[in-house]
Each structure stands twice: as C-alpha cells, then as structure tokens.
C-alpha positions as CSV (number, residue, x, y, z in Angstrom):
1,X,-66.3,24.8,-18.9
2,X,-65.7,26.4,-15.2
3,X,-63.5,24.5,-13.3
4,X,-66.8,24.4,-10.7
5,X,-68.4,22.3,-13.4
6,X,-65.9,19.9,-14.1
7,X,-65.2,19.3,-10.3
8,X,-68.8,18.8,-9.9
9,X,-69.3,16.1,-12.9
10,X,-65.8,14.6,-12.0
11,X,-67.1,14.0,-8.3
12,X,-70.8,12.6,-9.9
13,X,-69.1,10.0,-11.8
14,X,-67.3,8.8,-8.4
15,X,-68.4,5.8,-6.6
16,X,-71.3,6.7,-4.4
17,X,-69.7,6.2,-1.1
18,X,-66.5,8.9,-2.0
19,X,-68.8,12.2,-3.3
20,X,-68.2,14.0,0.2
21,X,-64.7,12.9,0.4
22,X,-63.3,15.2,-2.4
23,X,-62.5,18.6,-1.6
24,X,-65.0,21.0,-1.3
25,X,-64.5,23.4,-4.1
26,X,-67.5,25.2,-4.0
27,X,-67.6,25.7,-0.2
28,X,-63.7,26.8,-0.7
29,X,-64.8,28.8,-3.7
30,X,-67.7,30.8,-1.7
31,X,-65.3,31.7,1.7
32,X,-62.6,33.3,-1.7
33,X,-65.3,35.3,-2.7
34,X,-65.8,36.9,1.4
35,X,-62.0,37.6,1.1
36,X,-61.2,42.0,0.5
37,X,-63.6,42.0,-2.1
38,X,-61.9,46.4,-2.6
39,X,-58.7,44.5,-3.4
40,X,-58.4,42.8,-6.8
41,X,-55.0,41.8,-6.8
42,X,-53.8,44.4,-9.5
43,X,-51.9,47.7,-8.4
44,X,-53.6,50.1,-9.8
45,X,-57.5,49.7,-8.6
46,X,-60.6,52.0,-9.5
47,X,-61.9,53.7,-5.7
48,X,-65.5,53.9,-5.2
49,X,-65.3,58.4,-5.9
50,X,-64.0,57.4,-9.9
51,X,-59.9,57.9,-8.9
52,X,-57.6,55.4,-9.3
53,X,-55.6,54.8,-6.4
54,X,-52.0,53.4,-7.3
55,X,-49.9,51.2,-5.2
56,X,-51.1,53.6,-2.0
57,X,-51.1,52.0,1.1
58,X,-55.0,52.2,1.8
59,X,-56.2,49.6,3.8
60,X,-58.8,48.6,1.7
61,X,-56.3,48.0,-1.5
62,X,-53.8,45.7,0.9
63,X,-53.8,42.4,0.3
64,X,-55.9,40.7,3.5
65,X,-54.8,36.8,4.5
66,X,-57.9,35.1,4.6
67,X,-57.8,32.6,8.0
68,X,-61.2,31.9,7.1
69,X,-59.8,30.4,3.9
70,X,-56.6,28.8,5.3
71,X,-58.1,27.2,8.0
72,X,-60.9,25.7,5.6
73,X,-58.6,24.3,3.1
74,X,-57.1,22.8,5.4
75,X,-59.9,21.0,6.6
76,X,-60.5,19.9,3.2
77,X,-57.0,18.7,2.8
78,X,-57.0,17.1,5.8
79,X,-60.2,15.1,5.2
80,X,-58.6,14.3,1.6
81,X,-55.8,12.9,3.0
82,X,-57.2,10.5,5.5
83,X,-59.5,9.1,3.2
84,X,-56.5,8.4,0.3
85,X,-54.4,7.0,3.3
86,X,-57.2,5.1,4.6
87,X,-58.0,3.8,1.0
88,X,-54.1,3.1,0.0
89,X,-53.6,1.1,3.5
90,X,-56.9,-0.8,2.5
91,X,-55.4,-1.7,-1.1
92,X,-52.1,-2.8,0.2
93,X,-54.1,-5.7,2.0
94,X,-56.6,-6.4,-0.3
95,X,-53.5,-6.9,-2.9
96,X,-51.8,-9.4,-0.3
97,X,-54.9,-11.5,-0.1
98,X,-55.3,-11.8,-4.2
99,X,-51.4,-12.6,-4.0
100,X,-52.0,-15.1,-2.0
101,X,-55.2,-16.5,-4.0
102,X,-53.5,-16.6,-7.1
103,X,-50.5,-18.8,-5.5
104,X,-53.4,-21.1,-4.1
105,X,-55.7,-21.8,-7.0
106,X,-57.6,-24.6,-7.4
107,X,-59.5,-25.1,-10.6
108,X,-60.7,-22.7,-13.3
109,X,-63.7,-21.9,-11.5
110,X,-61.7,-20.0,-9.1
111,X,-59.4,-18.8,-11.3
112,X,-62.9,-17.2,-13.5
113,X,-63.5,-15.6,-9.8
114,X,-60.4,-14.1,-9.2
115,X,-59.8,-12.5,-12.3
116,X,-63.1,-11.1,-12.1
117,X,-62.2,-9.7,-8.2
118,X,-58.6,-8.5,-9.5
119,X,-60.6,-6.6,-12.1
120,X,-63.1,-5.3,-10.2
121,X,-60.3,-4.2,-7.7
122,X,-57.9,-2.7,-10.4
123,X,-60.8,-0.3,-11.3
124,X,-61.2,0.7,-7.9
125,X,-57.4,1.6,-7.7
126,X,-57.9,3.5,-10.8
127,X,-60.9,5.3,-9.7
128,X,-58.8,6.7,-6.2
129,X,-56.0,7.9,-8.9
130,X,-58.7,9.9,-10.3
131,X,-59.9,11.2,-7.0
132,X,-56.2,12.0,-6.2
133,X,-56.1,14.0,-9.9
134,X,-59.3,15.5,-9.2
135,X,-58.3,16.7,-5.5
136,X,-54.7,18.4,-6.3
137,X,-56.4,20.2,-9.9
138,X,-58.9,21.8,-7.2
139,X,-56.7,22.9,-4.5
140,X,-54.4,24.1,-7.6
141,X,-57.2,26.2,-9.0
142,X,-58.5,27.0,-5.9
143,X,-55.6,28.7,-4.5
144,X,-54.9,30.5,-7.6
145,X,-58.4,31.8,-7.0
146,X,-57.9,33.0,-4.0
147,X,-54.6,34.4,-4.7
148,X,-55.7,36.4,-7.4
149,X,-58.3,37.7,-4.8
150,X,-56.9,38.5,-2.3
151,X,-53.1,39.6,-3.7
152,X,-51.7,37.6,-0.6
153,X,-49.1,34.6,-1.5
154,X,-50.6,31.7,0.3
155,X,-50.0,30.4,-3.4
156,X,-46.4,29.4,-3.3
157,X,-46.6,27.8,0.7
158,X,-49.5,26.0,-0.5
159,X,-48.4,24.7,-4.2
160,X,-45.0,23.4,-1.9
161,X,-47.7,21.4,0.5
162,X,-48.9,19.7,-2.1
163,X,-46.4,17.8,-3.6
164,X,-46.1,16.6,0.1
165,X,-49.5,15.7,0.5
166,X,-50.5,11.7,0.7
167,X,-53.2,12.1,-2.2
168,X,-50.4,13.5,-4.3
169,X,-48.3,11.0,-4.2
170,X,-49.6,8.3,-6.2
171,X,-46.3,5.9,-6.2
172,X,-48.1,3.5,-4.3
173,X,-51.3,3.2,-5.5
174,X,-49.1,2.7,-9.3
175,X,-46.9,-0.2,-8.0
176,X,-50.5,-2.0,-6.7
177,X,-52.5,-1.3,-10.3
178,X,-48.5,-2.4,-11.7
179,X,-49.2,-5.6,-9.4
180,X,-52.7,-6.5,-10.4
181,X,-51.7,-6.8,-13.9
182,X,-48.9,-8.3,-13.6
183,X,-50.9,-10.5,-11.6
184,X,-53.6,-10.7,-14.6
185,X,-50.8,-11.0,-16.8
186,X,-49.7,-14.3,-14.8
187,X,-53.3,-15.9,-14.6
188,X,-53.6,-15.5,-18.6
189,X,-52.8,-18.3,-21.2
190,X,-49.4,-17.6,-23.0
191,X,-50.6,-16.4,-26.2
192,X,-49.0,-18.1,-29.0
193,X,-47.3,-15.8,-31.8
C-alpha cells in the first residue's frame, strides 16, 4: 500500500476532533509533484529530442529548491507541533488531577470511576503517540519524495529537524502513560500467587 493510503486510513481511525491536525501529506505530496518535473534526480536524464544529456549543466536538469515546498512543510510542521504541545501540556494537568483523586478516594464507587477516567485517559495518551508516529513517518516519506524529485538536499536539514521537533519527542507523553499505570497498578487488589 502507498504510503498516501496508509496516512489516509491512519488519520480516519483518529479521534474526530485531531483529522486536520496531522500533516497534510497529500497537499505536501501535490506541491512535490509542481517541483522541476525535467529533473528526475538521476544524472543521466532522457531530453525531450531522444539524447541523453549527462551531468550537463542545463537548467532544466539542475536540481530547483522548491520554496513552495519548504515553506508548506513548514506550515504543516508548525501546526503539528502546536497541537502535540498543546495536547502534552493538557495531559500533564489532567495526570495531576487523577494524582490527586487517587490520593483522595472515598469508597469503591469512586474508585470504579476513576479507573474508568485513567483508562479512558491512557488511551487518549496512546492515541497522540500514534499521531506523533504517524506525523514524523509522513514528513520522512515526504521529504524523500521530494528529494528524489527535485535532486536538491532539503533531505538531510530536514531529517536533523526532526529529531528536534516536539511531536518527535515522545519522552513525556511515555512517563504520563508510565504514570497512569502505575497509577492503575496502585488502585488494583494485590493479586495473590
């Protein structure tokens, strides 16, 4: 399957609310294809009379760097960002409110509850690690893509970026799913061996 496909399927099985947060690989996909579409990243490329031009310095055979490109992915990245920051700082205080429930229960009623909520909010967690997988396969494909297009090396600046990027650092978001179980863990009857 196209990695089109599986970005498309990945970001239908999202929550509702997060579909036009992910990057937009097919917008990104369509402004690769407007890049030197002469040049096809190879050395020696077939002219339009039946010759084979090799290495030459034609214009039409340089590699082009796309601003149209650049300055759309980093849109995308930028709006990919905010969202995971905006999400993580939402988690780190929804984690210190179930903290504090757990220290203050009273009863198994609310004990039933916030299992239920710790659940329901360790899925959630899970479900922005996906969107963080998700986002850095795209921009990895995507970049490769367009390097392969258009010959020019925004490749290498970009694959550096993203180990710097918010949404690709996932330590975080690990030590809160780490804290809800533990926190599970904690709430659960000691099983007997």
């Amino acid at each position: 399957m196209k990695h089109g496909k599986k970005h498309r399927a990945e970001v239908a099985k999202s929550l509702p609310g997060w579909k036009r947060k992910f990057m937009s690989y097919k917008a990104l996909k369509q402004q690769v294809k407007l890049v030197n579409p002469h040049f096809n990243g190879k050395k020696r490329s077939r002219l339009d009379n039946g010759k084979y031009s090799v290495g030459g310095s034609s214009e039409r055979n340089s590699p082009v760097q796309d601003t149209g490109f650049t300055l759309l992915l980093d849109r995308e990245l930028h709006k990919v960002n905010t969202f995971y920051i905006d999400k993580e700082e939402d988690y780190v205080i929804s984690f210190r409110e179930l903290q504090i429930r757990a220290e203050n229960l009273n009863g198994d009623e609310e004990k039933l509850e916030l299992q239920k909520d710790i659940v329901d909010f360790h899925a959630e967690m899970v479900m922005l690690l996906h969107f963080s997988v998700t986002n850095v396969t795209g921009l990895i494909k995507i970049v490769k893509k367009h390097k392969k297009k258009a010959g020019a090396s925004v490749y290498s600046p970009y694959t550096t970026r993203v180990l710097q990027q918010p949404f690709f650092s996932t330590d975080l978001l690990y030590n809160l799913i780490r804290g809800c179980e533990a926190i599970l863990d904690s709430l659960s009857p000691p099983s007997d061996p």
